[in-house]
C-alpha positions as CSV (number, residue, x, y, z in Angstrom):
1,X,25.5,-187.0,80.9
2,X,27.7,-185.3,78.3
3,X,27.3,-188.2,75.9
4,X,23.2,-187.5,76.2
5,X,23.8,-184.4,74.8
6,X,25.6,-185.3,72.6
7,X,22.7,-188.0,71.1
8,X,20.0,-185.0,72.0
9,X,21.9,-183.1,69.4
10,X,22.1,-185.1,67.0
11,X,18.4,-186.2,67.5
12,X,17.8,-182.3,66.8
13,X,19.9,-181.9,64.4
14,X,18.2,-185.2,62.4
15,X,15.1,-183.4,62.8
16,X,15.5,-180.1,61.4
17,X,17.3,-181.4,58.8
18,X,14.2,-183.7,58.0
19,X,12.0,-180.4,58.2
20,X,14.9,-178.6,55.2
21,X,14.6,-181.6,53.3
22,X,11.1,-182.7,53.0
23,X,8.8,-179.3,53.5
24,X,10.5,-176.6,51.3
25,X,8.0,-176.2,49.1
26,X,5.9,-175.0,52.3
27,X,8.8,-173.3,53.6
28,X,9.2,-171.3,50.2
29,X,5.5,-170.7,50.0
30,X,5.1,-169.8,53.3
31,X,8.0,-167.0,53.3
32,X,6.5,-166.0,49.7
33,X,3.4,-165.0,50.7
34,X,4.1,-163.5,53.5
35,X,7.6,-161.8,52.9
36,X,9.6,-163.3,55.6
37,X,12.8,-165.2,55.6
38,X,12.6,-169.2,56.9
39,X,15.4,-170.0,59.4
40,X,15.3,-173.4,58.6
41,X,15.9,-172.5,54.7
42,X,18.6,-170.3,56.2
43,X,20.1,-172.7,58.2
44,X,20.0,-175.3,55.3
45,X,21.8,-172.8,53.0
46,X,24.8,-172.6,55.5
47,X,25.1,-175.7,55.9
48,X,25.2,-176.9,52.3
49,X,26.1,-173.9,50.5
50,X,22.2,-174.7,48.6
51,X,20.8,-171.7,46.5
52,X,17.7,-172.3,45.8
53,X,16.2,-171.6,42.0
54,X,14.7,-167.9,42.0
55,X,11.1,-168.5,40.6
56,X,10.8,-165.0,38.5
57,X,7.7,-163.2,39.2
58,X,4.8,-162.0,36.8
59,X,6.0,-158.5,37.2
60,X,8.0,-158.2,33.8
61,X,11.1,-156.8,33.3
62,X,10.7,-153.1,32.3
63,X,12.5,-153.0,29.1
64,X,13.8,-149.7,27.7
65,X,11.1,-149.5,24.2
66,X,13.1,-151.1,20.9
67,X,16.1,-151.7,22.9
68,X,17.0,-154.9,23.6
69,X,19.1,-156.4,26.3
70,X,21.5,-157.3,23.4
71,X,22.5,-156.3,20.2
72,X,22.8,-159.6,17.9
73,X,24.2,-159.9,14.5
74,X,22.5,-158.7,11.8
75,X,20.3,-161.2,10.1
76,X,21.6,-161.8,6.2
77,X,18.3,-160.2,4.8
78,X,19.6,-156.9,5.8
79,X,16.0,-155.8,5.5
80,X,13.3,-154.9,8.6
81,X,11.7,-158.0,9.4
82,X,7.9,-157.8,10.6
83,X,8.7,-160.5,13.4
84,X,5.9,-158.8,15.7
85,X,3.1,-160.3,14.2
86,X,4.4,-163.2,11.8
87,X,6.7,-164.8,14.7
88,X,5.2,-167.9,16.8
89,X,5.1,-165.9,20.0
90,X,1.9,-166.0,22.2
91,X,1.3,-162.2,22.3
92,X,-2.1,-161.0,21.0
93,X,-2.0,-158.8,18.0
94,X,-4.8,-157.4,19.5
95,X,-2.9,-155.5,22.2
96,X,-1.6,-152.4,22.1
97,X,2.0,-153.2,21.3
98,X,3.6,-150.2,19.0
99,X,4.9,-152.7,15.7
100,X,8.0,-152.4,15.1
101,X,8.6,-149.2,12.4
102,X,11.7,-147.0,11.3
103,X,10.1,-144.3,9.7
104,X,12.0,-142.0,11.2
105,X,15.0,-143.3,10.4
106,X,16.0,-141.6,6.7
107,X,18.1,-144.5,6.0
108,X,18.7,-147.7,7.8
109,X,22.0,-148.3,9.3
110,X,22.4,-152.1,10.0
111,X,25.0,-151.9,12.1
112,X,23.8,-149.0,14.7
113,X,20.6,-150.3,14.7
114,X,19.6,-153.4,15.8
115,X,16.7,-155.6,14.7
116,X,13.7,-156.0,17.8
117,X,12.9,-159.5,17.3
118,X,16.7,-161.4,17.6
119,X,16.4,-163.7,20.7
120,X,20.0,-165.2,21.4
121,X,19.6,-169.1,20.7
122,X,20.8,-170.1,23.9
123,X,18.1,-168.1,25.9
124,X,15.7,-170.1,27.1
125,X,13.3,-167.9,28.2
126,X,13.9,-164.9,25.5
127,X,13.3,-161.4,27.4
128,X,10.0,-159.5,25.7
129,X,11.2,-156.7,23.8
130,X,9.1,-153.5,23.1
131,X,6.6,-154.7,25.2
132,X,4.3,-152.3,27.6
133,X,4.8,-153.2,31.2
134,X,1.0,-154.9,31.9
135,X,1.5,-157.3,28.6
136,X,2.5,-160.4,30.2
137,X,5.3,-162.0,27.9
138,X,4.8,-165.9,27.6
139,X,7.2,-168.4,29.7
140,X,7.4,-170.5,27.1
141,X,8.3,-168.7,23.7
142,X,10.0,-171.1,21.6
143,X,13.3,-170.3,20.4
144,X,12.7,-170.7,16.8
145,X,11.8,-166.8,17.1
146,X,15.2,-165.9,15.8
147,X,16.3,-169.2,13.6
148,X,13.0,-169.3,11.7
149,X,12.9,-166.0,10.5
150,X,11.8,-166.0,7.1
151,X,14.5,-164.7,4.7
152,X,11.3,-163.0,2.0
153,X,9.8,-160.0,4.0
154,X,6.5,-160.1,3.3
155,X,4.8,-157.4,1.1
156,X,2.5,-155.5,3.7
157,X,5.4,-155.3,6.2
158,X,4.2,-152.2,8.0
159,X,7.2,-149.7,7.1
160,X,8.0,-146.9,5.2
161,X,11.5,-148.5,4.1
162,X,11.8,-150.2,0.4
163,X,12.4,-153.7,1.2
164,X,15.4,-153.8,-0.8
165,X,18.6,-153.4,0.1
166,X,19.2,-149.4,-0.3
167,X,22.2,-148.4,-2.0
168,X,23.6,-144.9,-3.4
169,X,21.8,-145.1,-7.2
170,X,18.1,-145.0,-6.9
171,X,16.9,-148.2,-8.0
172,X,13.5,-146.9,-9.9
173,X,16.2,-144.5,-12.0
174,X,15.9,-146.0,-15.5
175,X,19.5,-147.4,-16.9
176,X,19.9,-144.4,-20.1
177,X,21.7,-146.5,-23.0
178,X,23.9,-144.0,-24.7
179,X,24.1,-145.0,-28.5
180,X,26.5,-143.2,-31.3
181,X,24.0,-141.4,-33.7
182,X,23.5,-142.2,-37.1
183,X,26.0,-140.9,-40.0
184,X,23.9,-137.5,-41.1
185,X,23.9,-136.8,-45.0
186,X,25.4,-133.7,-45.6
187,X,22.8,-131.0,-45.2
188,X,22.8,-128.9,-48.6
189,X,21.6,-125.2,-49.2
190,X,18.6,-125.1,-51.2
191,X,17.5,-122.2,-53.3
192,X,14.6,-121.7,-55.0
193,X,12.4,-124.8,-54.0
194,X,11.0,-126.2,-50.7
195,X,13.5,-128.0,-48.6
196,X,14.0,-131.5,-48.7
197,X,13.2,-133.2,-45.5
198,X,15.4,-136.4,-46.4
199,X,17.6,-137.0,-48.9
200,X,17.3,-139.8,-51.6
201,X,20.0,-142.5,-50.5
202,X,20.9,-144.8,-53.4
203,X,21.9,-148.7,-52.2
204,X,23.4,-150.1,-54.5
205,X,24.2,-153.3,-56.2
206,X,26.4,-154.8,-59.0
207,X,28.5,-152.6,-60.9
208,X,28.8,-150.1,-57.9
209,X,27.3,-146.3,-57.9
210,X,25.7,-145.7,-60.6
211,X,23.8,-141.9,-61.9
212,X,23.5,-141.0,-64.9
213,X,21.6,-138.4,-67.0
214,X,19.8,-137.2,-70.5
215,X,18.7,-134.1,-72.0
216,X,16.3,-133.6,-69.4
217,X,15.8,-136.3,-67.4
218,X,18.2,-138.5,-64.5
219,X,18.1,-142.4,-63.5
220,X,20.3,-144.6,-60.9
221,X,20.6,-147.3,-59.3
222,X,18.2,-147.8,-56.6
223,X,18.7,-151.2,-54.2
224,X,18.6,-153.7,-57.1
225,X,16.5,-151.6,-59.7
226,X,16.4,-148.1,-61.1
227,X,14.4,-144.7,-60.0
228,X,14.1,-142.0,-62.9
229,X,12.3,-138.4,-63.0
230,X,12.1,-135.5,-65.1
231,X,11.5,-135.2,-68.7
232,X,9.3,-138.3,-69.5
233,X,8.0,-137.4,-73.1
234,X,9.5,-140.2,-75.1
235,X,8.8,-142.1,-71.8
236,X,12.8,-142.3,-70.8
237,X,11.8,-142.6,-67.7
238,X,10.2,-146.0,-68.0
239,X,7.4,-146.3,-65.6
240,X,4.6,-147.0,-68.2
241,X,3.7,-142.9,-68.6
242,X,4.8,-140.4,-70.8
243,X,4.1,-137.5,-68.2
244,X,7.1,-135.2,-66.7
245,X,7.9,-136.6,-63.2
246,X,9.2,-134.0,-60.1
247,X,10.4,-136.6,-58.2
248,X,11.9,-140.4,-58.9
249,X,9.5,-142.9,-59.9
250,X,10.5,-146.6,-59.9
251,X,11.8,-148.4,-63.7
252,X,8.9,-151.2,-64.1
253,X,9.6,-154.6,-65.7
254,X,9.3,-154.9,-69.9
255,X,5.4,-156.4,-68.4
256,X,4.3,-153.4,-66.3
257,X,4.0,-155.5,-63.4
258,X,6.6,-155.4,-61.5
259,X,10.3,-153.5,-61.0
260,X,12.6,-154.1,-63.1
261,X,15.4,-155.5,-61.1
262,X,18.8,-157.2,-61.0
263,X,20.3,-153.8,-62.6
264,X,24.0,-153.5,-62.4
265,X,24.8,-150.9,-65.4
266,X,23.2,-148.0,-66.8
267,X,23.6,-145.5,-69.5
268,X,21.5,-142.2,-70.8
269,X,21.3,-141.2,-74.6
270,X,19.6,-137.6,-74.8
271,X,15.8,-139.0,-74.3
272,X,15.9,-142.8,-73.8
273,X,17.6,-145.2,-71.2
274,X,19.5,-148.8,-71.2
275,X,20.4,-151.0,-68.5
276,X,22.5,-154.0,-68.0
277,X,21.3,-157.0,-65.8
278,X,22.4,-159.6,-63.8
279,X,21.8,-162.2,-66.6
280,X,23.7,-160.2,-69.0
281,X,20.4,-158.9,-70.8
282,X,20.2,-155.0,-72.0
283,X,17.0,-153.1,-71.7
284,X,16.2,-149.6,-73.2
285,X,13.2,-147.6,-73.1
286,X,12.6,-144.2,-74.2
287,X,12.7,-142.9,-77.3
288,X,12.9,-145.3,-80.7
289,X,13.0,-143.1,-83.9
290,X,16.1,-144.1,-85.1
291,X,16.0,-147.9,-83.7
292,X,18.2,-147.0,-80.6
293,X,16.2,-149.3,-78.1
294,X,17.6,-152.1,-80.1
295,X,14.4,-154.2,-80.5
296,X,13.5,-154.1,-83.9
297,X,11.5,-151.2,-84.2
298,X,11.1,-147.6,-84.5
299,X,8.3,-146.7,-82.1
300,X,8.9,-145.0,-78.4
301,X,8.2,-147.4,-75.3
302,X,7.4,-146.2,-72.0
303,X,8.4,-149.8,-70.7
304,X,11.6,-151.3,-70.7
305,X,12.3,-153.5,-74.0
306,X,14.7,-156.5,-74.3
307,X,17.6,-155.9,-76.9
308,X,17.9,-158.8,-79.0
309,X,20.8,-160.2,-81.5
310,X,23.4,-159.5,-79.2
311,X,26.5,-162.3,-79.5
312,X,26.1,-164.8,-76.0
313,X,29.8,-163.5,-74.4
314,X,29.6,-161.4,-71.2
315,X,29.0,-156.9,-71.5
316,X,31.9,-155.4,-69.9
317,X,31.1,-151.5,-70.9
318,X,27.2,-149.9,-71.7
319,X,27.6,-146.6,-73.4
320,X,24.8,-144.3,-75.0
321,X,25.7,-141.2,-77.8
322,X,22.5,-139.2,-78.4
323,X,20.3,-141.6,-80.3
324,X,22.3,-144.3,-80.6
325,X,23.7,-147.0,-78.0
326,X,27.2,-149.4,-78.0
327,X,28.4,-152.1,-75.8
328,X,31.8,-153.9,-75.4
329,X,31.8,-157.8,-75.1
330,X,34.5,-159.3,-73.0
331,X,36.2,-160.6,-76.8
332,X,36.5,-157.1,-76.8
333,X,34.0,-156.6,-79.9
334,X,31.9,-153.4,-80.0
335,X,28.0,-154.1,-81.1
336,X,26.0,-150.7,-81.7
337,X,22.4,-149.8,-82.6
338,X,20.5,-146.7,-83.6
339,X,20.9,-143.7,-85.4
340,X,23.7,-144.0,-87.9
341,X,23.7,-141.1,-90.2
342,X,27.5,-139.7,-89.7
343,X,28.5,-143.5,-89.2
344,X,28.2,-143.5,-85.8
345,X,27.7,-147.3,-85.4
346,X,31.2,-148.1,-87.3
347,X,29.5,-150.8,-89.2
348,X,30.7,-149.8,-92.8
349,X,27.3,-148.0,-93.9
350,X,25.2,-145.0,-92.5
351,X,22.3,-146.7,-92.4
352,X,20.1,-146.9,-88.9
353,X,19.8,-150.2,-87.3
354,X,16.9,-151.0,-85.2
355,X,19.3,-154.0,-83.7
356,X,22.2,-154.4,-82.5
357,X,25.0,-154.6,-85.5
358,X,29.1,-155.7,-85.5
359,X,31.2,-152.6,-85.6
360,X,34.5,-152.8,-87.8
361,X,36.8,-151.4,-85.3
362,X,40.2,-153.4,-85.2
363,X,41.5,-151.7,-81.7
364,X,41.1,-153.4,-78.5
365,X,39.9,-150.6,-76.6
366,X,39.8,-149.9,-72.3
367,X,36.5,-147.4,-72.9
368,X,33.7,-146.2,-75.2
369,X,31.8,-143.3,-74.8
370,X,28.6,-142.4,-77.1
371,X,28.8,-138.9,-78.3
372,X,26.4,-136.9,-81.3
373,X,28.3,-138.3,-84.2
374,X,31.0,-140.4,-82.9
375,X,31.9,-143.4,-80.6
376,X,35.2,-142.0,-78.8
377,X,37.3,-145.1,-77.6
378,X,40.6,-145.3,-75.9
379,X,43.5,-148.1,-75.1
380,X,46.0,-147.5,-72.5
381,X,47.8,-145.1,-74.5
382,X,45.6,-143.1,-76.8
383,X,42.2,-141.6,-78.0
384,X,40.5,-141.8,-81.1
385,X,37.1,-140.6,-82.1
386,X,35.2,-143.5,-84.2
387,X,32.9,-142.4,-87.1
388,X,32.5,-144.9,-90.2
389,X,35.2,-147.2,-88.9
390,X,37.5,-144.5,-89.1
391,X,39.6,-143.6,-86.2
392,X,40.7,-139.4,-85.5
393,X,43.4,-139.3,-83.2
394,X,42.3,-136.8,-80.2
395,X,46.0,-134.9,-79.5
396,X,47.6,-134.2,-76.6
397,X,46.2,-136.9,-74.5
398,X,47.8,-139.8,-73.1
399,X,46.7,-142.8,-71.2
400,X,43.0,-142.0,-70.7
401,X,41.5,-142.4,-67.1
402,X,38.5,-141.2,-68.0
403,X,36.7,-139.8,-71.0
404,X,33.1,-138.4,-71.7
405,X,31.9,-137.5,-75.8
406,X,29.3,-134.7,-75.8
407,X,26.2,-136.1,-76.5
408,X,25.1,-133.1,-77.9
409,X,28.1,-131.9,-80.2
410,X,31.5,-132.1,-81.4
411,X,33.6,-131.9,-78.0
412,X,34.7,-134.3,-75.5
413,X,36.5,-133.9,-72.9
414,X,39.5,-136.6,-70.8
415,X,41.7,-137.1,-67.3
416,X,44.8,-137.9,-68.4
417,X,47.0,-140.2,-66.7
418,X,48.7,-137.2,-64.4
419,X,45.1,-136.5,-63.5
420,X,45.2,-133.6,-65.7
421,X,41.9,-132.6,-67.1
422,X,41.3,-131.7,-71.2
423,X,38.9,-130.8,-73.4
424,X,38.9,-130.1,-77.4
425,X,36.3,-129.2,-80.0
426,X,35.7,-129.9,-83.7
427,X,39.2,-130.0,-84.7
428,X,40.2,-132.6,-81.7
429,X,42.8,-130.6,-80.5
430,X,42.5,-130.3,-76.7
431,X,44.0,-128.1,-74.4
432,X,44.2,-128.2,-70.5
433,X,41.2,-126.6,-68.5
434,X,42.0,-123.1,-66.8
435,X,42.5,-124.0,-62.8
436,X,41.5,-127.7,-63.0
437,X,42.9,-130.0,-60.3
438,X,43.8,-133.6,-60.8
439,X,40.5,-135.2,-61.2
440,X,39.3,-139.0,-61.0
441,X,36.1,-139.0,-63.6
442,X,34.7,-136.5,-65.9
443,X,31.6,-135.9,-67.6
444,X,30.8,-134.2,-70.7
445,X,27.5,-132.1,-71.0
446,X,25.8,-129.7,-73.7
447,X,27.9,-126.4,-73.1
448,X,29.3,-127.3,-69.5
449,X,31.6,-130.0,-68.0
450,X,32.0,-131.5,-64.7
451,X,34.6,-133.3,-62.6
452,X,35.3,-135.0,-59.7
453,X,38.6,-134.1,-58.2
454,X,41.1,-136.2,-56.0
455,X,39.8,-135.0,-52.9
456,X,36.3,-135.8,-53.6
457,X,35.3,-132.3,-54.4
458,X,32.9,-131.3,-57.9
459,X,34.4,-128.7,-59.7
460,X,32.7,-127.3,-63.2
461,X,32.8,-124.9,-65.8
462,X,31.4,-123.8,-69.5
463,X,27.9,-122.3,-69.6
464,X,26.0,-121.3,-66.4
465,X,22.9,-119.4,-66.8
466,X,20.7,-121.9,-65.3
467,X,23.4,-122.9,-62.8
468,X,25.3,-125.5,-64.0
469,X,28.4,-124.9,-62.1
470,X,26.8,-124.7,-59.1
471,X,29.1,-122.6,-57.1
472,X,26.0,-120.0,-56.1
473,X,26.4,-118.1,-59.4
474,X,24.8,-117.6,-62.6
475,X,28.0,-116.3,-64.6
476,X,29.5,-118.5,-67.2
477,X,33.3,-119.8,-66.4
478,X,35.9,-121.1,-68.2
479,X,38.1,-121.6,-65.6
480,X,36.8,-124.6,-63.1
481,X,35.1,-123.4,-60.0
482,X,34.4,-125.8,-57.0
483,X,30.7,-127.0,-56.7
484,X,29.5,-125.4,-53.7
485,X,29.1,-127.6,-50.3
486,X,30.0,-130.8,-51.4
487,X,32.8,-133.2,-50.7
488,X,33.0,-137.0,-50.8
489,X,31.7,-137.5,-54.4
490,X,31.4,-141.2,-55.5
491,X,29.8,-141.0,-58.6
492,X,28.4,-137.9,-61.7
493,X,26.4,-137.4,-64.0
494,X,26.4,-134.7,-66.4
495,X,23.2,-134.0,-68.7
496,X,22.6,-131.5,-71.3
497,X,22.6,-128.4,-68.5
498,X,22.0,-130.0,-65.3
499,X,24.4,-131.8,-63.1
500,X,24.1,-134.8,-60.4
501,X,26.2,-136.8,-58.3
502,X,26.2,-139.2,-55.5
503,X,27.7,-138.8,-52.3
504,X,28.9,-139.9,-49.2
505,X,28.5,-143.3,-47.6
506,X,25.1,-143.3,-47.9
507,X,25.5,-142.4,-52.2
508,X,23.1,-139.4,-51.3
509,X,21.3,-138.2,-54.5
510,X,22.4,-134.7,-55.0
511,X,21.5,-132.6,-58.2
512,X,21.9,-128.4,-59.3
513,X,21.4,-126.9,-62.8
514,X,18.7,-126.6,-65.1
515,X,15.1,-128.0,-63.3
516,X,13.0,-127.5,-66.6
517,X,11.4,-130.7,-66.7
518,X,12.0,-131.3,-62.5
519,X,15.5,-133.5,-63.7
520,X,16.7,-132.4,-60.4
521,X,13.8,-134.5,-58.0
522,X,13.2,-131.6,-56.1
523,X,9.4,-131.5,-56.4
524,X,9.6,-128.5,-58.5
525,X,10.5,-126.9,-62.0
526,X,13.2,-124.1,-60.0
527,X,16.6,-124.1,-61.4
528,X,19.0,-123.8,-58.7
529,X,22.7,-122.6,-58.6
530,X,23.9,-124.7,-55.7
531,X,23.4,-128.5,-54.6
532,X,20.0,-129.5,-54.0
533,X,18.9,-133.0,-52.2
534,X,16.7,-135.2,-54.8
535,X,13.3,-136.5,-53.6
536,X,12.4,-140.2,-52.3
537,X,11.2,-142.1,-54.7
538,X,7.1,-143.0,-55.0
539,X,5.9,-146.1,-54.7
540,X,2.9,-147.1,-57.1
């Protein structure tokens, strides 16, 4: 009997095993629908220790809005991706699903604030995040959400946030470059005329900076030609005119064409003008009565005219007395032209010479300087003054730096090699000048004189009623005063009563006295007492 049982169990057993094993799916649905627990599931479950797989419901997961289950890394855009319309996921864009926005966040913090749209990888079935509870979220959302996230954010990604990558400098700040200004020309006083706007800078070429001035008119150097103004009457200032100029006009070519050009010497007589070029070839223009343009003839030219009969060896030195002109060949000759009535030329007569003619002079001189009625030359040791081959020993000078002969009298006036500056008259005799300083170059002018001293100051003195000393005064001085306002002198020229000089880096043209005849390029006739700035030139 007992063993029946035992085979009754068993059959039982058998059975409801059979029921476990072949109907769960009926079981499950069964207990599903109507909320109740199977036994035979039960029963199954303690026997075997089987779970069965939770089937998850259509009711979704209510999902605190933008926070997700978990906070992922970054993506390396660091930039709001708009994931809730671009990603593959099934949900309509038509629903009412608030996109993703941080507008009111005043700056994104990447690590605080997690993007909506990272899925973990592994997740098969991604949880829906900021979704509204009746939005069904997909079983089947690919994983690709996270690992295809395009790294360029499109352009109509609906925030308020740059797409960029904020940082502590405002991006649309322009980048200020901060550049050294300019070197500024000295700015000068003016008195009595209409202020300059901008000065007249002289580039120049060859022989260095070069001004220089006549009885009423100035010329330089001016890139690689010449710019004149002032008194034009003899047509000294060479532009093809004979009218007075306020302001500097450009030196046209012996054709009237062009510019004349290649210039790396000049000189002034009283009313005309030479040049030396690049090819070793003097010009003039000006005045011609007594032959001093060196071209054969007597009459004026408003155009520059070759010199011809000069010797083939190289000009080292261009000098001009008042209607006469010299140069010094490299053979250390001295060839002259011009007026010749105290025997200025040297040439063993007082005859003019309308070319250029072989002076007599037997001393190799260092520097010639045309005056009224001599030639005053110097070696390393001493000064003569040259008239009819002739040589008057100027006293009390020794080794010349720098000499000037007034062009317009007996005087003349030297640096010696101390830097001490001197000055004589008739008799030659000079004497030191009343609180000079040592000074580098001189110039010599009708009744006034003008130096520049070690430290690159002007100082003048003489005759000053139209302001040729230029230190704000009209009062005569025989004593040196200091120009007024100017410093770094390069170059000077002294005319008959008006002074200029080039300064600075720039070699601006600077220019006080006498302004008759506008010699000082100020756009006016005004004398002034003090530095003025010279004009621009005009272009034709």
């Amino acid at each position: 009997m007992k063993n029946k049982l035992i085979s009754l169990s068993r059959y039982l057993f058998i059975l409801v095993f059979a029921l476990g094993l072949f109907q769960p799916s009926l079981v499950f649905a069964s207990s599903e629908n109507q909320n109740v627990t199977n036994p035979g599931n039960s029963v199954l479950a303690s026997l075997f220790h089987f779970q069965p797989t939770k089937t998850p419901t259509k009711t979704p997961t209510k999902t605190p809005t933008k926070t997700p289950t978990k906070t992922p890394t970054p993506t390396k855009t660091m930039r709001p991706t708009k994931t809730a319309t671009s990603t593959n996921t099934a949900i309509p864009t038509s629903t009412n699903t608030p996109e993703p926005t941080f507008t009111n966040t005043p700056e994104p913090t990447f690590t605080n604030t997690p993007e909506v749209t990272n899925t973990p990888e592994n997740t098969s079935t991604p949880e829906p995040t900021n979704t509204p509870e009746n939005t069904a979220t997909p079983e089947n959302t690919p994983t690709e959400v996270v690992t295809d996230v395009p790294t360029d954010v499109p352009t109509d990604t609906p925030t308020d946030i740059p797409t960029d990558v904020p940082t502590d400098t405002p991006t649309d700040v322009p980048t200020v470059v901060v550049t050294s200004p300019p070197p500024v020309a000295l700015v000068i006083p003016v008195t009595g005329a209409t202020p300059v706007p901008q000065p007249l800078v002289i580039p120049v070429t060859g022989a260095g900076r070069i001004i220089v001035a006549g009885l009423g008119h100035t010329c330089m150097t001016y890139g690689n030609g010449v710019v004149c103004w002032g008194l034009n009457s003899s047509g000294q200032l060479g532009d093809g005119k004979t009218a007075n100029e306020l302001v500097p006009v450009y030196v046209k070519d012996a054709s009237g064409d062009g510019k004349l050009s290649g210039v790396v010497n000049l000189t002034a007589g009283s009313t005309h003008t030479c040049a030396l070029t690049t090819k070793n070839e003097v010009y003039c223009w000006g005045a011609n009565g007594s032959g001093q343009l060196g071209n054969g003839s007597t009459t004026n030219s408003s155009l520059p005219v070759l010199v011809t009969g000069l010797p083939d060896d190289n000009i080292v030195a261009l000098t001009a007395g008042e209607k006469f002109t010299c140069v010094q060949l490299k053979n250390q000759e001295v060839w002259c032209w011009g007026e010749n009535s105290n025997g200025q030329l040297n040439d063993g007569t007082t005859s003019d010479r309308s070319k250029p003619v072989k002076s007599l002079l037997n001393s190799s001189l260092s520097a010639i300087s045309g005056g009224q009625s001599n030639l005053l030359g110097s070696d390393f040791a001493s000064l003569d003054a040259y008239s009819k081959a002739l040589a008057a020993k100027v006293s009390e000078i020794v080794g010349p730096l720098s000499i000037s002969a007034n062009r317009w009298g007996e005087t003349g006036c030297a640096i010696a090699s101390d830097g001490t500056v001197k000055c004589w008259g008739s008799d030659l005799v000079s004497a030191a000048v009343k609180d000079a300083v040592a000074a580098l170059k001189i110039g010599a002018g009708l009744d006034h004189n003008c130096v520049i001293n070690e430290n690159l100051t002007v100082s003048c003195w003489g005759a000053n009623t139209q302001g040729e000393l230029g230190n704000g005064s009209n009062t005569n001085s025989q004593s040196a005063v200091v120009v007024k306002n100017l410093n770094r002198a390069n170059d000077i020229a002294v005319g008959a009563n008006h002074t200029c000089v080039l300064q600075g880096t720039n070699n601006v043209a600077i220019c006080w006295g006498d302004n008759a005849y506008g010699q000082l390029g100020t756009n006016s006739t005004i004398s002034s007492n003090v530095p003025m700035w010279v004009y621009p030139p005009i272009e034709y």
